[in-house]
Every structure is written in C-alpha cells, then in structure tokens.
Biopython code that builds the backbone (N, CA, C, O; Angstrom):
import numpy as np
from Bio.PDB.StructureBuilder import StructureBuilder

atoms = [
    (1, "UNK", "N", (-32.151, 72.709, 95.395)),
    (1, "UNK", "CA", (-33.041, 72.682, 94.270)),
    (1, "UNK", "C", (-33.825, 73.980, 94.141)),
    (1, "UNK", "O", (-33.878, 74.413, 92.989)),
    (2, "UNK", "N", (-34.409, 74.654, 95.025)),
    (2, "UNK", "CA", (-34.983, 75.649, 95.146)),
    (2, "UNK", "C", (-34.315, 76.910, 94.478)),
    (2, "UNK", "O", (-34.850, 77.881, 93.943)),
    (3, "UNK", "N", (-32.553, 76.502, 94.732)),
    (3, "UNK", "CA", (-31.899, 77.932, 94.330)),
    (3, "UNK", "C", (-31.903, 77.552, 92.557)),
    (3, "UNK", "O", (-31.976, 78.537, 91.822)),
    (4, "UNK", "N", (-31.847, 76.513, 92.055)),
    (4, "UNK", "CA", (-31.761, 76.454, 90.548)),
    (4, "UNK", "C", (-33.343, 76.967, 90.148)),
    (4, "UNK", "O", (-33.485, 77.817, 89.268)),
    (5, "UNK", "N", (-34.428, 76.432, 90.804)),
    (5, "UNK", "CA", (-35.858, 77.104, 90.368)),
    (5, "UNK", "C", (-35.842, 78.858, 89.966)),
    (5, "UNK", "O", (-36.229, 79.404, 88.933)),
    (6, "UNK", "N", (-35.259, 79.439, 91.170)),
    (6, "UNK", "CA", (-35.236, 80.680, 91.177)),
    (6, "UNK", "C", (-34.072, 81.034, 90.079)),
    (6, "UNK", "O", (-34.285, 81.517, 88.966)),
    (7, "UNK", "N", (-33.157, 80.788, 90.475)),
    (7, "UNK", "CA", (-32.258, 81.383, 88.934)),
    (7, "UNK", "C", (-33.078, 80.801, 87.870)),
    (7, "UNK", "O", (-32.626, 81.391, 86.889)),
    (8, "UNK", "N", (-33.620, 80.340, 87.614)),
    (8, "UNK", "CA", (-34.110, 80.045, 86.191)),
    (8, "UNK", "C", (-35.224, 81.181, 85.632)),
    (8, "UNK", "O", (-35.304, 81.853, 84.603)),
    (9, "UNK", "N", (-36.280, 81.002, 87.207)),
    (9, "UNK", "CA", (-37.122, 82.316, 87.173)),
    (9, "UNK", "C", (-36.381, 83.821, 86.713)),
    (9, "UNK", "O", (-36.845, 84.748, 86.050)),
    (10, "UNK", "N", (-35.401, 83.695, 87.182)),
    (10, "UNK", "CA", (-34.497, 85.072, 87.319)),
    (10, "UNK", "C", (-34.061, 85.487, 86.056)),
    (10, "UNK", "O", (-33.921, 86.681, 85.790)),
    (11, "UNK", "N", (-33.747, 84.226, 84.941)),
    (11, "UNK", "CA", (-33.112, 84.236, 83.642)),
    (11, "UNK", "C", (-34.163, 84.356, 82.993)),
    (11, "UNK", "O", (-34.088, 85.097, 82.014)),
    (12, "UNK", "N", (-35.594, 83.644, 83.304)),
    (12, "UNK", "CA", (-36.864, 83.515, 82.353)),
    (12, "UNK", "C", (-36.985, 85.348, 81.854)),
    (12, "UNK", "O", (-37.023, 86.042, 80.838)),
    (13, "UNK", "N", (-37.012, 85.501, 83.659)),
    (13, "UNK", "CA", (-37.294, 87.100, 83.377)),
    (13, "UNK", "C", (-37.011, 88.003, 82.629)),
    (13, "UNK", "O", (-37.733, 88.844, 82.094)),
    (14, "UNK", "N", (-35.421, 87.756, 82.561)),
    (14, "UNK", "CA", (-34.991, 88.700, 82.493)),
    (14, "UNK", "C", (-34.683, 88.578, 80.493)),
    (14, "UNK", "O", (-34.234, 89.422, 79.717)),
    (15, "UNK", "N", (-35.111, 87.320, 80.282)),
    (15, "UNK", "CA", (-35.076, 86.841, 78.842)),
    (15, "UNK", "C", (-36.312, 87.519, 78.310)),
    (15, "UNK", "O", (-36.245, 88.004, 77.180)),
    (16, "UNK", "N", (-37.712, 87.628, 79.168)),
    (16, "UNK", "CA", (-38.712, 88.318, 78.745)),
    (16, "UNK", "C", (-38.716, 89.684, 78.395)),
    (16, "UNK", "O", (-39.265, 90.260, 77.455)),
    (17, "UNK", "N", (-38.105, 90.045, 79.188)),
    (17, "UNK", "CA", (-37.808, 91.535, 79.394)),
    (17, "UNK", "C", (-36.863, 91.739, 78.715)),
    (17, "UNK", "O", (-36.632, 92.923, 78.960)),
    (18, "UNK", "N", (-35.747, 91.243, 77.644)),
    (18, "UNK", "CA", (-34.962, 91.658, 76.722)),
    (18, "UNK", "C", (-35.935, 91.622, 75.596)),
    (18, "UNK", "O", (-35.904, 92.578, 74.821)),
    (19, "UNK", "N", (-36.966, 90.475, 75.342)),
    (19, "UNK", "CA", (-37.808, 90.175, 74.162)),
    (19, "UNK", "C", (-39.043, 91.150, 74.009)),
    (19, "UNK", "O", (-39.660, 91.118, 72.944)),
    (20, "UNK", "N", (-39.320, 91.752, 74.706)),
    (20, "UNK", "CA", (-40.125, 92.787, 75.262)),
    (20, "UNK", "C", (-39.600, 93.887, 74.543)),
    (20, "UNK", "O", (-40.127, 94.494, 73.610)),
    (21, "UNK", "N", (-38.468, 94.082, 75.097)),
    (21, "UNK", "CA", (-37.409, 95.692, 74.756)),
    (21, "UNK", "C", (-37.201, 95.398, 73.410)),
    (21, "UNK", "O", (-37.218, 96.496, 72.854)),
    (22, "UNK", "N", (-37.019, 94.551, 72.595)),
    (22, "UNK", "CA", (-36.735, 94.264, 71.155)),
    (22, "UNK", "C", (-37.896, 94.528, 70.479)),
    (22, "UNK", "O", (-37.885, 95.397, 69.607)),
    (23, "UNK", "N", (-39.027, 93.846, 70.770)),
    (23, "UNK", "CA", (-39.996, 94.121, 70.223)),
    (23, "UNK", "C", (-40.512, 95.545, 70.334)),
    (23, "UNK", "O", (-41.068, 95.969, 69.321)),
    (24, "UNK", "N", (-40.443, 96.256, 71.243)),
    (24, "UNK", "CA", (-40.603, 97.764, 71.273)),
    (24, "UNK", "C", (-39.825, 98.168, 70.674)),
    (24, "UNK", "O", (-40.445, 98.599, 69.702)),
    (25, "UNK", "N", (-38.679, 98.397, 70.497)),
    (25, "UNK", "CA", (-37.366, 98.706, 69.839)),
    (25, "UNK", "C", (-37.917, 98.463, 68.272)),
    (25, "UNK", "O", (-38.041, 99.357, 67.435)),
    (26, "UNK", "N", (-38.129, 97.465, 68.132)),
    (26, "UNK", "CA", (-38.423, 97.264, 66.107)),
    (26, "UNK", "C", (-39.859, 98.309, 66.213)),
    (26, "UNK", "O", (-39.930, 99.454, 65.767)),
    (27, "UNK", "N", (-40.592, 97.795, 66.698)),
    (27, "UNK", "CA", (-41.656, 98.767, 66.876)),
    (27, "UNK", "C", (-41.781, 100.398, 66.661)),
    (27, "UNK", "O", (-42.699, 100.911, 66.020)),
    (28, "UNK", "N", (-40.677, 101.160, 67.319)),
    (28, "UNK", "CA", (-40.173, 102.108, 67.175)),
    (28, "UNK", "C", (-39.687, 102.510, 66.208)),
    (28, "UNK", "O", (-39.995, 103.654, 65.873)),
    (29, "UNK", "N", (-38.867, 101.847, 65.484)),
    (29, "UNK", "CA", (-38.511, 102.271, 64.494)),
    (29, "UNK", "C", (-39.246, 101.882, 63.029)),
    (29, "UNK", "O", (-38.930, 102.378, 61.948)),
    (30, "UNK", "N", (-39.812, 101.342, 63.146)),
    (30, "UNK", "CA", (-41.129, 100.925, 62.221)),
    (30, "UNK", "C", (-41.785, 102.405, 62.491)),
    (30, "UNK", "O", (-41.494, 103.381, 61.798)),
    (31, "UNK", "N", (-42.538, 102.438, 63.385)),
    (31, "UNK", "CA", (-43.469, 104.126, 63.913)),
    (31, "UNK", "C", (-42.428, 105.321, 63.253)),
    (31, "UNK", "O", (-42.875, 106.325, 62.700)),
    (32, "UNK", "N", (-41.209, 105.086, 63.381)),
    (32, "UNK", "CA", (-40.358, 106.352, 62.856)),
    (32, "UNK", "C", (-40.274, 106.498, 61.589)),
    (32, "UNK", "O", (-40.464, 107.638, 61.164)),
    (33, "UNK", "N", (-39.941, 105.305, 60.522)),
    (33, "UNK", "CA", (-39.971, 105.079, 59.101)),
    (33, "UNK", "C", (-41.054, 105.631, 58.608)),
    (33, "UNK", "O", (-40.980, 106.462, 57.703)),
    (34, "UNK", "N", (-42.339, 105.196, 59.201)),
    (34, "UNK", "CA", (-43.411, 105.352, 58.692)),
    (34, "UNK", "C", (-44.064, 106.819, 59.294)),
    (34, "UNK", "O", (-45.046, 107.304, 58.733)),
    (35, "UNK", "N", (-43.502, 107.417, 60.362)),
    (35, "UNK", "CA", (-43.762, 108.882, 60.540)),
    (35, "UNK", "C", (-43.021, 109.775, 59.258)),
    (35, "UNK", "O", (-43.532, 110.573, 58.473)),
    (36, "UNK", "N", (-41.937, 109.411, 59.357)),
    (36, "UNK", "CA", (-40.781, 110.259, 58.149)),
    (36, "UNK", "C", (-41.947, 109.983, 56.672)),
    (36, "UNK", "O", (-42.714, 110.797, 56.157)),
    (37, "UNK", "N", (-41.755, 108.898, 56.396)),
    (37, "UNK", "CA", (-42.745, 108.543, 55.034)),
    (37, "UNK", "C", (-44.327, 109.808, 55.031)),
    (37, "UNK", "O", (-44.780, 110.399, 54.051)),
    (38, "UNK", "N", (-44.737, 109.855, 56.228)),
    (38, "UNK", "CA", (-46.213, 110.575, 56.232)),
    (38, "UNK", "C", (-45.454, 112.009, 55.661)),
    (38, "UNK", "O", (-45.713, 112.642, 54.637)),
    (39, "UNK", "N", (-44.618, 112.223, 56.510)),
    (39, "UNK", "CA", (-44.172, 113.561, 55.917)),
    (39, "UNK", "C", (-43.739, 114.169, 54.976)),
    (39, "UNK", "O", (-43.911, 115.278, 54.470)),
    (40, "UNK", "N", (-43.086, 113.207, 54.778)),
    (40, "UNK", "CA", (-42.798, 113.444, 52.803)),
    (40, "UNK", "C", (-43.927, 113.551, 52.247)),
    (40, "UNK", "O", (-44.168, 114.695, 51.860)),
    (41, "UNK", "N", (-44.745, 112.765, 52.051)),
    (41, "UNK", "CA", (-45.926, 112.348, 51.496)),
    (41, "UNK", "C", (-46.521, 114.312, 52.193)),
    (41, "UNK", "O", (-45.967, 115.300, 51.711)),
    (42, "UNK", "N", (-47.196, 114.401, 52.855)),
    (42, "UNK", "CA", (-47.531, 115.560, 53.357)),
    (42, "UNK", "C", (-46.740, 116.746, 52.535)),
    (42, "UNK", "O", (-47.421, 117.288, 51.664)),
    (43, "UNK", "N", (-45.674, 117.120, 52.662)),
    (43, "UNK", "CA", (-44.896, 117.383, 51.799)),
    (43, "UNK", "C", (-44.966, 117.627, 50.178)),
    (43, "UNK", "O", (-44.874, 118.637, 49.480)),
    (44, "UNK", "N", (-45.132, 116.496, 49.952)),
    (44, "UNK", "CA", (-45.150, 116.289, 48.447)),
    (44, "UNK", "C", (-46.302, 116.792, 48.176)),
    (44, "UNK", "O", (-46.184, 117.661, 47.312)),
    (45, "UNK", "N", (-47.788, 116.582, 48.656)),
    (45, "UNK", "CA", (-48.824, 117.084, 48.363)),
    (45, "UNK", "C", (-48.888, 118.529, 48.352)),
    (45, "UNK", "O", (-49.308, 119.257, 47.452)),
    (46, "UNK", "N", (-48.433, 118.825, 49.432)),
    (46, "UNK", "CA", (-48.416, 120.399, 49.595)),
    (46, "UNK", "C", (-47.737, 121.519, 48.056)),
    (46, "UNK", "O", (-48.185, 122.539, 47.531)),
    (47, "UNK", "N", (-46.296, 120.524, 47.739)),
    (47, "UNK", "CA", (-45.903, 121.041, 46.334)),
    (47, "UNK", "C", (-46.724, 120.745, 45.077)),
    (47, "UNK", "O", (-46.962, 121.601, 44.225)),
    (48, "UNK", "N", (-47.207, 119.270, 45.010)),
    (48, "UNK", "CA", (-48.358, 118.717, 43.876)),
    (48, "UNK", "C", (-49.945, 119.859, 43.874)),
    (48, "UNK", "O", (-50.840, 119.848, 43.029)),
    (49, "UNK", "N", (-49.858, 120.591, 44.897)),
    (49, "UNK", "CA", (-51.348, 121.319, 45.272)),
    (49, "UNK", "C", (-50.784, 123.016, 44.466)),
    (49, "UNK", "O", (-51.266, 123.625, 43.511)),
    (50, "UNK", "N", (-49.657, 123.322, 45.318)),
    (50, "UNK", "CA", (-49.017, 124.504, 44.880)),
    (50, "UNK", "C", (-49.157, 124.273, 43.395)),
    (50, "UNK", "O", (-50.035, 124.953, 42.865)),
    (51, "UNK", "N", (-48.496, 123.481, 42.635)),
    (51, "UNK", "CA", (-48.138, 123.434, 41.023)),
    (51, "UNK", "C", (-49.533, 123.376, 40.479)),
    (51, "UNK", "O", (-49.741, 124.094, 39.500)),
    (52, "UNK", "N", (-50.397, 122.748, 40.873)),
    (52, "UNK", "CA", (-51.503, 122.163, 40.401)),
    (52, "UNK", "C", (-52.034, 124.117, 40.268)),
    (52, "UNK", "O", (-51.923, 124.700, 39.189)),
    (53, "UNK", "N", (-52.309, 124.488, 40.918)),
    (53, "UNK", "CA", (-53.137, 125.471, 41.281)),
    (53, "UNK", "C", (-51.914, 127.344, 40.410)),
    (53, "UNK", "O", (-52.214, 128.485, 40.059)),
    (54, "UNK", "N", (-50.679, 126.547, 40.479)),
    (54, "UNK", "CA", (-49.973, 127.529, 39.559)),
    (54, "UNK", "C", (-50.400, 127.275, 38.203)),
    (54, "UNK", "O", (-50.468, 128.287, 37.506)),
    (55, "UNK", "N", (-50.817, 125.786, 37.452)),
    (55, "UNK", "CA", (-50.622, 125.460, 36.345)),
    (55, "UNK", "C", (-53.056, 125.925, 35.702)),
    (55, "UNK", "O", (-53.598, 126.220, 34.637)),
    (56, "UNK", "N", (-53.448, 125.747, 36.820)),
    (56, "UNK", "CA", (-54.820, 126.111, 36.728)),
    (56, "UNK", "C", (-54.614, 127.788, 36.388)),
    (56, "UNK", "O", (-55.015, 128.216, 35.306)),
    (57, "UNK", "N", (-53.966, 128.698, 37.378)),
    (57, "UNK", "CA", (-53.736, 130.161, 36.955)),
    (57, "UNK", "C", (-53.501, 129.968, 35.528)),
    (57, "UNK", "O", (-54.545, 130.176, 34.910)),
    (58, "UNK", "N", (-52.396, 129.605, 34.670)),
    (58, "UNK", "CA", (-51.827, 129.428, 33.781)),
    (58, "UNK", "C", (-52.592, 129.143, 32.738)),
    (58, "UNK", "O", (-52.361, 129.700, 31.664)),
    (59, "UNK", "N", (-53.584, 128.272, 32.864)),
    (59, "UNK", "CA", (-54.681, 127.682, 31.926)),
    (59, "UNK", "C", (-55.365, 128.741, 32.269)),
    (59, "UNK", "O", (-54.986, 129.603, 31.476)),
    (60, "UNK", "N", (-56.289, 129.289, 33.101)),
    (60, "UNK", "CA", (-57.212, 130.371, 32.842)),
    (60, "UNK", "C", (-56.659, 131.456, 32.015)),
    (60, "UNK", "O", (-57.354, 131.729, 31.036)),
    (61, "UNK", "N", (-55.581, 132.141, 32.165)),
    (61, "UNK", "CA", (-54.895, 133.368, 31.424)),
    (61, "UNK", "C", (-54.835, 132.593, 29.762)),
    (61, "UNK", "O", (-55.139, 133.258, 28.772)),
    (62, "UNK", "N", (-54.459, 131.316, 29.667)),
    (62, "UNK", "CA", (-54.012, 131.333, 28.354)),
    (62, "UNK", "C", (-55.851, 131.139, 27.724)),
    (62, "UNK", "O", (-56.172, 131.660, 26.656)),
    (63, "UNK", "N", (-56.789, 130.405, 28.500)),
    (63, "UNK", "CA", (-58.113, 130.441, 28.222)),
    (63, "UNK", "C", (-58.498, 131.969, 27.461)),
    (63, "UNK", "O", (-58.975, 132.168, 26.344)),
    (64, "UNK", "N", (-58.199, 132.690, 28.251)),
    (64, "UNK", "CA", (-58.811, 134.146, 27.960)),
    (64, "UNK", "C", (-58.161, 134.695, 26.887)),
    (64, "UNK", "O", (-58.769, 135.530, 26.217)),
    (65, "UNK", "N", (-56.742, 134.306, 26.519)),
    (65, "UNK", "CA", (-56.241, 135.075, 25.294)),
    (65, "UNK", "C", (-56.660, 134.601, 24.392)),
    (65, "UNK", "O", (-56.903, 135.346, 23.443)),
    (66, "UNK", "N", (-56.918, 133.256, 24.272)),
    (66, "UNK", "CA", (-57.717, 132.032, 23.016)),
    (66, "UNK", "C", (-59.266, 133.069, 22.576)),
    (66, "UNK", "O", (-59.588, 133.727, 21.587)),
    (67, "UNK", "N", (-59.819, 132.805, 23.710)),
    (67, "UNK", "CA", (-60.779, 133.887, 23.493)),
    (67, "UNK", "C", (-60.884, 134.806, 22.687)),
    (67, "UNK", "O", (-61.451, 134.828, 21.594)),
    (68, "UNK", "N", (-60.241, 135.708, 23.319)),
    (68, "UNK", "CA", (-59.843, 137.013, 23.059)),
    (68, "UNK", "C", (-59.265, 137.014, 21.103)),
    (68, "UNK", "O", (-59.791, 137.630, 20.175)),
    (69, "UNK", "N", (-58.422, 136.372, 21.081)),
    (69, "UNK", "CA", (-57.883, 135.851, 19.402)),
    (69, "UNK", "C", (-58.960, 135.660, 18.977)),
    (69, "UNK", "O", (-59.253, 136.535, 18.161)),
    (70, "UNK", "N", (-60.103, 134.580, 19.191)),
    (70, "UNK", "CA", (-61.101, 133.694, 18.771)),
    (70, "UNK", "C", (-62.107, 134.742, 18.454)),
    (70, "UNK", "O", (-62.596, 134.542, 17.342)),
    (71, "UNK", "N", (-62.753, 136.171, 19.273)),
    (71, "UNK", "CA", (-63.335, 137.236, 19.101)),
    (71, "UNK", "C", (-62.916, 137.693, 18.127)),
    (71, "UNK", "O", (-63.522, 137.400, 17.096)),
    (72, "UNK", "N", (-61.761, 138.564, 18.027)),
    (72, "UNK", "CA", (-60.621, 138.829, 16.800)),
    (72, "UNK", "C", (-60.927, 138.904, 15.358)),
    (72, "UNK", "O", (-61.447, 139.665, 14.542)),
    (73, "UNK", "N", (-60.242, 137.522, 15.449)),
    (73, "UNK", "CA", (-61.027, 136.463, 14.174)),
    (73, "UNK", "C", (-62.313, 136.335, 13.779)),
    (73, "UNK", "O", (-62.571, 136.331, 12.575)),
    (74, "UNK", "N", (-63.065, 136.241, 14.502)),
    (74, "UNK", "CA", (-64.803, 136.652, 13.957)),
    (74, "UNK", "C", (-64.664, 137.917, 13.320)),
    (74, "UNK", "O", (-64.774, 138.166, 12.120)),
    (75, "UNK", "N", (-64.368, 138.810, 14.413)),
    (75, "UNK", "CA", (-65.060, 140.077, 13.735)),
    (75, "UNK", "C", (-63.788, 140.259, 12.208)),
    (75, "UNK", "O", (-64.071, 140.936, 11.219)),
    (76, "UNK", "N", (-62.613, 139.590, 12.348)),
    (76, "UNK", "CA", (-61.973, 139.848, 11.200)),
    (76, "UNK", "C", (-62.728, 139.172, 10.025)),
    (76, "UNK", "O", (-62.699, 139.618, 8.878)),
    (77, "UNK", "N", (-63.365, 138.128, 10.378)),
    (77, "UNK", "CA", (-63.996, 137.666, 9.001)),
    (77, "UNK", "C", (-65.440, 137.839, 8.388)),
    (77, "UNK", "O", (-65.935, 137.411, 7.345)),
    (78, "UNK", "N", (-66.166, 138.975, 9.873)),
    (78, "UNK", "CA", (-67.562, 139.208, 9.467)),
    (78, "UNK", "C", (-66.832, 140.686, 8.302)),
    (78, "UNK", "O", (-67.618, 141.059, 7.432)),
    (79, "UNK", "N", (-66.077, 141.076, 8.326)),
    (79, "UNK", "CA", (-65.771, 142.050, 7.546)),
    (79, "UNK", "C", (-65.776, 141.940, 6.065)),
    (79, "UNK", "O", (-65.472, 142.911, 5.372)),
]
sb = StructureBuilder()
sb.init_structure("model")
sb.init_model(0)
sb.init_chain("A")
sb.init_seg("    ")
for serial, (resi, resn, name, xyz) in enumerate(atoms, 1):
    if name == "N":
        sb.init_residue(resn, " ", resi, " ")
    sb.init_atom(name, np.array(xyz, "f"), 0.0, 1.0, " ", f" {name:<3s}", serial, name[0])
structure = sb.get_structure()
C-alpha cells in the first residue's frame, strides 16, 4: 500500500509541475505579444511625432506667406 501512496505522490508531482510549466509557458507568450505590441505602439508614435512636427514646419511657412500676401494686399489697396 505504501508503494501505490508514493507513486501517486510521484504522479501528483509531477502533474503539478507540468501545470506549472504551462502556465508559465502561456504566460510567456502573453509577456511576448504584449512586448511586440509596446513596440509598435512606441514605434508608431515616434513616426505620428516626426509627421506631426513635419506638418507644424509646414503650417508655420505657409502661415508666413498668408501674411506676407495679406501685407501685399493692404498696401495694394491703401493705394
């Protein structure tokens, strides 16, 4: 009787210790999905910041020619 106690212990174990490794295992790759995802994301901002800040240049220059026309035009019509 003693030897069926122990094999059972032996199987409990070793059933824990597969359920253990699975659960780390999904775990892992959950942590990996969601590392890859940060990076994109990281990523993406970095290009959304670049454009943002190309398209702000873009608006100031066209700001200043509006201007610049808008001056123009005055003095063309104080004439």
């Amino acid at each position: 009787m003693s030897g069926d106690i122990t094999e059972l212990k032996y199987w409990l174990d070793i059933i824990i210790k597969a359920a253990i490794g699975v659960l780390i295992s999904i775990i892992g790759l959950d942590y990996k999905a969601v590392k890859n995802s940060l990076h994109e994301l990281e990523t993406h901002k970095y290009t959304v910041t670049a454009e943002v800040q190309v398209i702000q240049t873009e608006l100031a220059y066209i700001k200043g020619r509006l201007d610049k026309i808008d001056a123009k035009l005055d003095r063309a019509l104080d004439r």
